[in-house]
Backbone as CSV, one residue per row, in Angstrom:
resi,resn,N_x,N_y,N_z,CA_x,CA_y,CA_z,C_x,C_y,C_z
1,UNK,0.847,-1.177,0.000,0.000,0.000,0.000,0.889,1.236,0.000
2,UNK,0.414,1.957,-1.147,1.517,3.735,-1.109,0.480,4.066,-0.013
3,UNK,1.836,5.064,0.506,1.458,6.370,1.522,1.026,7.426,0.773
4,UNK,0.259,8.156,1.782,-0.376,9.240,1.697,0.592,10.837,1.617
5,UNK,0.216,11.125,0.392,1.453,12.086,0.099,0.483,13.662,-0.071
6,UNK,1.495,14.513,-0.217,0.824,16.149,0.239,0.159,16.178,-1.484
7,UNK,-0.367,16.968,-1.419,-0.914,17.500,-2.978,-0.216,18.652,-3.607
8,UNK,0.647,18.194,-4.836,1.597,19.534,-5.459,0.561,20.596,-5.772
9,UNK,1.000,21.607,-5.174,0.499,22.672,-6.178,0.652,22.664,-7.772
10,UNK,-0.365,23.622,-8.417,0.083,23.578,-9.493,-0.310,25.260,-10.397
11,UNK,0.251,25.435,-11.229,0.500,26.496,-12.194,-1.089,27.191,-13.020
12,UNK,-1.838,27.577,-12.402,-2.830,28.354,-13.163,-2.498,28.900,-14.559
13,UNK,-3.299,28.342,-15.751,-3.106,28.638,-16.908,-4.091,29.179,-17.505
14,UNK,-4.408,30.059,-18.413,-5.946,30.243,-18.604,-5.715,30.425,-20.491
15,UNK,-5.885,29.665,-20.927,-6.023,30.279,-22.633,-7.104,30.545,-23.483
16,UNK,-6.760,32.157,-23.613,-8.298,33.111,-23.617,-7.660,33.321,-25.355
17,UNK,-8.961,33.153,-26.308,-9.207,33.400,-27.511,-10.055,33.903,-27.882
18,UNK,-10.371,34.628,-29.252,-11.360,35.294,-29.814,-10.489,36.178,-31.085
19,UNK,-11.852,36.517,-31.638,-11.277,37.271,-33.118,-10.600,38.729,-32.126
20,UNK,-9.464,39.453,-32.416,-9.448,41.131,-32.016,-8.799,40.807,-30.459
21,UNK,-7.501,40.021,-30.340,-7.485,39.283,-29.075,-6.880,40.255,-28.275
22,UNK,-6.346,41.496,-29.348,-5.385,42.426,-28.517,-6.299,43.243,-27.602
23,UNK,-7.351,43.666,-28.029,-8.335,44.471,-27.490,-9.054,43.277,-26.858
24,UNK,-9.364,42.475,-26.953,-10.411,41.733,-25.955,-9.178,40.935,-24.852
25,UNK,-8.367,40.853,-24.862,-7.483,40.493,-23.994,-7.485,41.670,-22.789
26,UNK,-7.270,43.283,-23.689,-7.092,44.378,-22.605,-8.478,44.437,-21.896
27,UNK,-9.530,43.989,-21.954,-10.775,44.014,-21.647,-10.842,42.460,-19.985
28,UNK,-10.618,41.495,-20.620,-10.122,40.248,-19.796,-9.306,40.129,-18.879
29,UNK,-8.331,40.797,-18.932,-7.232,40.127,-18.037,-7.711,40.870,-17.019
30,UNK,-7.798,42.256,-16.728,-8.557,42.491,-15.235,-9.432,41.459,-14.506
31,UNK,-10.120,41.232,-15.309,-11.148,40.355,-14.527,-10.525,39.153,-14.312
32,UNK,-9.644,38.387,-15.224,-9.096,37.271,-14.927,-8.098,37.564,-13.794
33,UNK,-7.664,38.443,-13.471,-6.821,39.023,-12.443,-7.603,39.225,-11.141
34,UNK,-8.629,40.054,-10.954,-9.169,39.603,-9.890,-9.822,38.488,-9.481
35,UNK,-9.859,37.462,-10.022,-10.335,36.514,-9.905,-9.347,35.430,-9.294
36,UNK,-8.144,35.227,-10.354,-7.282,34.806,-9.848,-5.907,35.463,-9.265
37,UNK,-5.609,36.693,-9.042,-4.746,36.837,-8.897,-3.593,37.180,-9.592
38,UNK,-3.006,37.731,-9.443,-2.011,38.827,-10.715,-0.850,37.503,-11.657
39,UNK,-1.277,38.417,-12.868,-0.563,37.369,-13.674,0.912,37.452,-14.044
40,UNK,1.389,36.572,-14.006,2.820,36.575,-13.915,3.478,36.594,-15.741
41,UNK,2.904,35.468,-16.496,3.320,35.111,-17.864,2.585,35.604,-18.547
42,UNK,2.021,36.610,-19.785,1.134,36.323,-21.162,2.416,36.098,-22.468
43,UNK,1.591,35.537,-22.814,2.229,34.565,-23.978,2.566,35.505,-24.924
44,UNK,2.895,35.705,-26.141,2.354,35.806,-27.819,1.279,35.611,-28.372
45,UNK,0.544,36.879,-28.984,-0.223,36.043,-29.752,-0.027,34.883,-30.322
46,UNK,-1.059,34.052,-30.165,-0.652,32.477,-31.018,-1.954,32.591,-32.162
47,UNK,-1.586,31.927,-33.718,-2.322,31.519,-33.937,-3.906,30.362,-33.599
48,UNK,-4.944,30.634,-33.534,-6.163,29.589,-33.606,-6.839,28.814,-34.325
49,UNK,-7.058,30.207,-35.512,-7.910,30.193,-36.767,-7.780,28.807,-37.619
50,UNK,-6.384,28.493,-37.921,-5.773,27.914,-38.644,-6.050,26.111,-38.335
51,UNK,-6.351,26.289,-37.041,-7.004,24.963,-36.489,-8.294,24.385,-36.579
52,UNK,-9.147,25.402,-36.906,-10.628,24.852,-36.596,-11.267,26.168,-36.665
53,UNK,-12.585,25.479,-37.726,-13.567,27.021,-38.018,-14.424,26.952,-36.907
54,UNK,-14.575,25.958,-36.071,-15.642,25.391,-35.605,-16.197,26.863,-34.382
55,UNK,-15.489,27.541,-34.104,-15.605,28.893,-33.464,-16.159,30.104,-34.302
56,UNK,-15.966,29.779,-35.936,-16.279,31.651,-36.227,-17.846,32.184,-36.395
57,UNK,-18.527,31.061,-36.624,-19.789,31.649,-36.920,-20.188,32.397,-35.526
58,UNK,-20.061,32.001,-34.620,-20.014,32.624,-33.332,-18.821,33.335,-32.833
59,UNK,-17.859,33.469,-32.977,-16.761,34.528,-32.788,-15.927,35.087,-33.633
60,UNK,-16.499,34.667,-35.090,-15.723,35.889,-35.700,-14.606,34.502,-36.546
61,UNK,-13.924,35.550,-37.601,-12.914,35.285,-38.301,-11.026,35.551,-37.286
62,UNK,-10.615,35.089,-38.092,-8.884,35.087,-37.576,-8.841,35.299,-36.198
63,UNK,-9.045,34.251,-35.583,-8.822,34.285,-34.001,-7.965,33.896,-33.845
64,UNK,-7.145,34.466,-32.531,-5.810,34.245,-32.224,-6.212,34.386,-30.423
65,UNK,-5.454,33.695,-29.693,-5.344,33.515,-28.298,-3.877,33.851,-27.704
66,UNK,-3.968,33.767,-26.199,-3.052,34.154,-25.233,-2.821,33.271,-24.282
67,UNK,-1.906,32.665,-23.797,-1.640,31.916,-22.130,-1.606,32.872,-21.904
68,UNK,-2.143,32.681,-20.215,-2.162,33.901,-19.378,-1.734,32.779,-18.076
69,UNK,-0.418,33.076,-17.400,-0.087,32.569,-16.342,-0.607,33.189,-14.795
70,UNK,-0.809,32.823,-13.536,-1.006,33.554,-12.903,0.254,32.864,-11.745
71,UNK,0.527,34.280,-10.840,1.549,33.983,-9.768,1.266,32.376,-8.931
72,UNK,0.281,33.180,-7.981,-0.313,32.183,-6.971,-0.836,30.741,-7.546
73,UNK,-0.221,29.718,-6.821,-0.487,28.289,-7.433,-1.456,27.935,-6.626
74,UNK,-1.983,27.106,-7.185,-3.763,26.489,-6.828,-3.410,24.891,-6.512
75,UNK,-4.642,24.553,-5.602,-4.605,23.243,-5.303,-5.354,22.753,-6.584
76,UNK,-4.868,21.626,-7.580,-5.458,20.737,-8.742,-6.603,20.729,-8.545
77,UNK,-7.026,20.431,-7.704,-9.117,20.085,-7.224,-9.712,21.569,-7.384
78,UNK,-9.131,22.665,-7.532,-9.960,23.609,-8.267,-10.099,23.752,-9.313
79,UNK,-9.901,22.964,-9.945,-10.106,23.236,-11.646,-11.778,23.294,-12.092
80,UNK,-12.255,22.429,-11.576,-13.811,22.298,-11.411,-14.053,23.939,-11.272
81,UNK,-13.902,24.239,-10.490,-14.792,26.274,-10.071,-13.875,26.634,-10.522
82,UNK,-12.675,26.788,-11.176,-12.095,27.727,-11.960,-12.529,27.488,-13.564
83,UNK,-12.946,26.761,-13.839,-13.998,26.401,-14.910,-15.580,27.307,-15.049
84,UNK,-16.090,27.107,-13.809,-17.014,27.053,-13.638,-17.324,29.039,-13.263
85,UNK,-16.471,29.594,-12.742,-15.481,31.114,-13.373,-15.605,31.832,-14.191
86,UNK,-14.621,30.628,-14.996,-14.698,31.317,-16.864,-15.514,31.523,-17.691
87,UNK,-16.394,30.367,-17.119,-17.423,29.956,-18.184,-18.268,31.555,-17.516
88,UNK,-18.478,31.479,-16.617,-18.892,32.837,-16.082,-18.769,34.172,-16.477
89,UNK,-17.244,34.381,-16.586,-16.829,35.477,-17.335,-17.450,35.717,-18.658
90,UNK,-17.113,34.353,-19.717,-17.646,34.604,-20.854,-19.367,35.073,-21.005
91,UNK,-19.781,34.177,-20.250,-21.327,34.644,-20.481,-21.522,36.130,-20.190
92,UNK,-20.764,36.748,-19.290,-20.823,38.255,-18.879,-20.160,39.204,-20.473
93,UNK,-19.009,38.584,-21.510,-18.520,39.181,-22.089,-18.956,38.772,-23.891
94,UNK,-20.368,38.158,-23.459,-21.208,37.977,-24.836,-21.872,39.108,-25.092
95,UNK,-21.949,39.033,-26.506,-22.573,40.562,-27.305,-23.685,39.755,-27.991
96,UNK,-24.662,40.428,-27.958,-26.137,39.855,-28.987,-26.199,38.331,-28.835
97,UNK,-26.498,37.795,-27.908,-25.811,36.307,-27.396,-24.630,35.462,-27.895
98,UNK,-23.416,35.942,-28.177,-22.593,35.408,-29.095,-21.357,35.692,-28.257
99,UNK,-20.745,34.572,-28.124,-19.559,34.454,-26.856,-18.163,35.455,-28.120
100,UNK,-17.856,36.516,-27.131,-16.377,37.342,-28.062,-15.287,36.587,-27.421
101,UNK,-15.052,35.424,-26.348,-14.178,35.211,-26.237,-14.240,34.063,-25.616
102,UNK,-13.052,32.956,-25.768,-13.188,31.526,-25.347,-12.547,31.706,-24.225
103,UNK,-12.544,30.806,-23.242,-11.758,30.983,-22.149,-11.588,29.453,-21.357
104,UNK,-10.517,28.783,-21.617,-10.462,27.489,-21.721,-8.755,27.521,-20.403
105,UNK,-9.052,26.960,-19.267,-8.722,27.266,-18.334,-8.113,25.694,-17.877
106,UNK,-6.687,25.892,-17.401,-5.922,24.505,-17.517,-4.775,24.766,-16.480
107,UNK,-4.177,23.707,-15.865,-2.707,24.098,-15.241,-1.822,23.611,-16.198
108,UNK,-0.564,23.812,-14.975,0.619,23.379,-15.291,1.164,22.981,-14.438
109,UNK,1.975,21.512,-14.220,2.584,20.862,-13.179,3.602,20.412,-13.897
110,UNK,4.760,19.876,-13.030,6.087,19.892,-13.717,5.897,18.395,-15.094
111,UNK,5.282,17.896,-14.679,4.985,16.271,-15.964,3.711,16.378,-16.081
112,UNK,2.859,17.598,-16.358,1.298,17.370,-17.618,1.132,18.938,-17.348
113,UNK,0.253,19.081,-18.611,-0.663,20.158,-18.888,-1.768,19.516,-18.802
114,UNK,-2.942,20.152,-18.116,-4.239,19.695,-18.359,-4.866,20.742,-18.187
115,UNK,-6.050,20.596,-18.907,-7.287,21.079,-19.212,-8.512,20.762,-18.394
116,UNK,-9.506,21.843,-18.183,-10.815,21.786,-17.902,-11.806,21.370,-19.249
117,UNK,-12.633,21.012,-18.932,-13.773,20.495,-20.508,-15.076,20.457,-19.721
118,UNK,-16.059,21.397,-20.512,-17.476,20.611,-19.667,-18.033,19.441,-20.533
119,UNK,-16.542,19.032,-21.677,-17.399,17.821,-22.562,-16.974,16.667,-21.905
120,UNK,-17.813,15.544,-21.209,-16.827,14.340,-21.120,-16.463,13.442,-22.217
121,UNK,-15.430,13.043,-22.249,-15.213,12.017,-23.003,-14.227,10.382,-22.838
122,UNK,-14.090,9.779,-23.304,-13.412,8.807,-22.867,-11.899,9.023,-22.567
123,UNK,-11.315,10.369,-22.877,-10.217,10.012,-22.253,-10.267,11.496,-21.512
124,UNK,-10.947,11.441,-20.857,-11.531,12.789,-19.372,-12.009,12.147,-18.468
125,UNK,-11.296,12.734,-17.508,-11.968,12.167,-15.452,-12.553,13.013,-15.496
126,UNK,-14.136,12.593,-14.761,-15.228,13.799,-14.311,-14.210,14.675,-12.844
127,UNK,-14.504,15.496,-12.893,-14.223,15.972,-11.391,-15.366,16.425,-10.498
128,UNK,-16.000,17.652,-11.015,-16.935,17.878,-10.100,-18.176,18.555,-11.065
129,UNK,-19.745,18.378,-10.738,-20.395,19.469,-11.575,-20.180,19.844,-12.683
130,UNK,-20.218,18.710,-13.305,-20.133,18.858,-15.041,-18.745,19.068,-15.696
131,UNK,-17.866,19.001,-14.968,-16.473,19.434,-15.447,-15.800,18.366,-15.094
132,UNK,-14.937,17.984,-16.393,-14.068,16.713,-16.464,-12.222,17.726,-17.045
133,UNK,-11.277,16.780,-16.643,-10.235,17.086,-16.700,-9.339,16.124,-18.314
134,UNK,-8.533,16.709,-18.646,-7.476,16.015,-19.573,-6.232,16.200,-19.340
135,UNK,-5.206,15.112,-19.449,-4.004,15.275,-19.326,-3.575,15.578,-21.123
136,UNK,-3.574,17.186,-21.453,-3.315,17.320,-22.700,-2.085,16.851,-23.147
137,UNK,-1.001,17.112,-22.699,0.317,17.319,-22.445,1.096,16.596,-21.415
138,UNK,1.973,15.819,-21.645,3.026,15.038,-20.805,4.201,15.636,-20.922
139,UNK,5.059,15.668,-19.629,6.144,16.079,-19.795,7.157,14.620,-19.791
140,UNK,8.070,14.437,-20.881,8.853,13.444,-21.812,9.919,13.863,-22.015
141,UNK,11.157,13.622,-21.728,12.309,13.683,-22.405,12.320,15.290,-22.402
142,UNK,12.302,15.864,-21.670,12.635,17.129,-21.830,11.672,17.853,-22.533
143,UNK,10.754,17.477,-22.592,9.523,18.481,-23.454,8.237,18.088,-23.149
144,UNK,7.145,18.881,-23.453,5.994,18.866,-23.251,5.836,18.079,-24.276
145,UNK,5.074,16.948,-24.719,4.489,15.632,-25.550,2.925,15.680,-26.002
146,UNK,2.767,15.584,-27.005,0.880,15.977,-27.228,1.010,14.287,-27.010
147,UNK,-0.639,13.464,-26.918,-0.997,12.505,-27.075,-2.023,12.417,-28.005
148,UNK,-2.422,11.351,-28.240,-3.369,11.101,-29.378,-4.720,11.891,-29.412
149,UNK,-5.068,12.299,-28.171,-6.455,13.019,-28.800,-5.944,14.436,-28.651
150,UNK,-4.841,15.002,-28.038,-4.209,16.362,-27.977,-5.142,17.424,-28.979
151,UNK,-5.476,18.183,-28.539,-6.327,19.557,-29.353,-4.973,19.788,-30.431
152,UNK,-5.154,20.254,-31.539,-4.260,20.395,-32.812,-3.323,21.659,-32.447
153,UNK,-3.855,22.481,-31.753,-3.385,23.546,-31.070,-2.212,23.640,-30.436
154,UNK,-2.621,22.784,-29.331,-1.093,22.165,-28.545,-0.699,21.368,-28.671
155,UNK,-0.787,20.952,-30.018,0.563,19.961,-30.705,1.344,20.278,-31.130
156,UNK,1.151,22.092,-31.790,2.063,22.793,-32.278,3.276,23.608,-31.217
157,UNK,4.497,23.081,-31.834,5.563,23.577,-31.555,5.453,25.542,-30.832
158,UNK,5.431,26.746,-31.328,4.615,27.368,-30.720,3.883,27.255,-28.914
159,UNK,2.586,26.486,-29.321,2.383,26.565,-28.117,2.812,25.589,-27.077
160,UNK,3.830,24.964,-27.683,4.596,24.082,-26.419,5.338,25.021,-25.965
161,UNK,6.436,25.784,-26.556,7.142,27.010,-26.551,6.918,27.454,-25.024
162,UNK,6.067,28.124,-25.552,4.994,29.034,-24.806,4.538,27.999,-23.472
163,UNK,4.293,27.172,-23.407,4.066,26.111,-22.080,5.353,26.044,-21.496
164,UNK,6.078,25.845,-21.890,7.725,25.261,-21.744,7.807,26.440,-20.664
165,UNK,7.844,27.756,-20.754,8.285,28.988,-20.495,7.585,29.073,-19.160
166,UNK,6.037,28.546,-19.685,5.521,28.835,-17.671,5.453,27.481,-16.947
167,UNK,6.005,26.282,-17.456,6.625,25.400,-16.986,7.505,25.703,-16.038
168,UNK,8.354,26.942,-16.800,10.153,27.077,-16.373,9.919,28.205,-14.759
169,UNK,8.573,28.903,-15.011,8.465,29.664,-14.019,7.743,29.080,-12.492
170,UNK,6.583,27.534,-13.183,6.675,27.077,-12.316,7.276,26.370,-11.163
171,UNK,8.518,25.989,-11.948,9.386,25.345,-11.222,10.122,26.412,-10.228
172,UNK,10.180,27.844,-10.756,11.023,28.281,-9.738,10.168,28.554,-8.453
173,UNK,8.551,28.577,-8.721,7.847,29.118,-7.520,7.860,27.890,-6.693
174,UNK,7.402,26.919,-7.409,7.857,24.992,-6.990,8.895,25.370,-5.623
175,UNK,9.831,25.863,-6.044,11.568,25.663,-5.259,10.829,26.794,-4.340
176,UNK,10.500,27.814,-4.427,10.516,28.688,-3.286,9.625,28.460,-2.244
177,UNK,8.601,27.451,-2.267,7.583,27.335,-1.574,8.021,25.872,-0.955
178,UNK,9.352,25.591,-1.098,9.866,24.356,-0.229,10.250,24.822,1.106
């Protein structure tokens, strides 16, 4: 029988998209800031568009997104209400009922990226109230690793990049909170 071990913190990630991301980002991150707490990393614009139309009839053409890191690390078992948050936010930041911005909310721990989903599917643990989790991302040989159902998104080189980086910052908050 394993022992009973502490629960790692882990790296608040939030990746907010929509068409016009520069201006709807300056609109977001306050609120994603008081909510969670001041953000430490934003990314590059990253391409979206290029992945999937399945967003524009409802948000528009050439969407591009942001990681948005935050300082303060969270216990994993909030992912459920930090989901449940976003999804919040967005409904507050719809125009003529039409969501301007995605807000798809995930950590970072030193070996996975994962994701919130209110879709379940076979390779998602429910957690709480409609919200199931994915291990998008493995950390392998020195890099973040997509797996077979990996979103097309973060398979790309780019946004591993960009993970890699608040990977690198988690680890140092990791060390200071020993």
């Amino acid at each position: 029988m394993g022992s009973y071990r502490k629960t790692e913190m882990v790296n608040l990630v939030v990746f907010v998209f929509g068409s016009y991301i520069d201006y709807r980002f300056q609109e977001i991150q306050p609120v994603l800031e008081r909510n969670f707490g001041p953000a430490d990393y934003i990314s590059r614009s990253l391409d979206f568009d290029k992945y999937t139309s399945y967003y524009n009839d409802e948000m528009g053409y050439n969407l591009k997104g942001k990681l948005i890191s935050f300082k303060r690390l969270v216990h994993p078992q909030q992912l459920s209400l930090i989901k449940k948050i976003t999804n919040g936010i967005e409904e507050d930041f719809r125009l003529e009922g039409k969501r301007k911005v995605n807000l798809d909310p995930g950590y970072v721990h030193h070996a996975q990226f994962v994701l919130a989903s209110t879709k379940h599917w076979a390779n998602r643990i429910y957690l709480w109230d409609g919200i199931s989790a994915e291990i998008t991302l493995m950390f392998v040989n020195g890099s973040f690793t997509p797996l077979p159902y990996t979103y097309p998104n973060y398979r790309d080189r780019e946004y591993i990049e960009e993970l890699m980086r608040i990977r690198e910052l988690y680890l140092l908050k990791r060390k200071e909170r020993l």
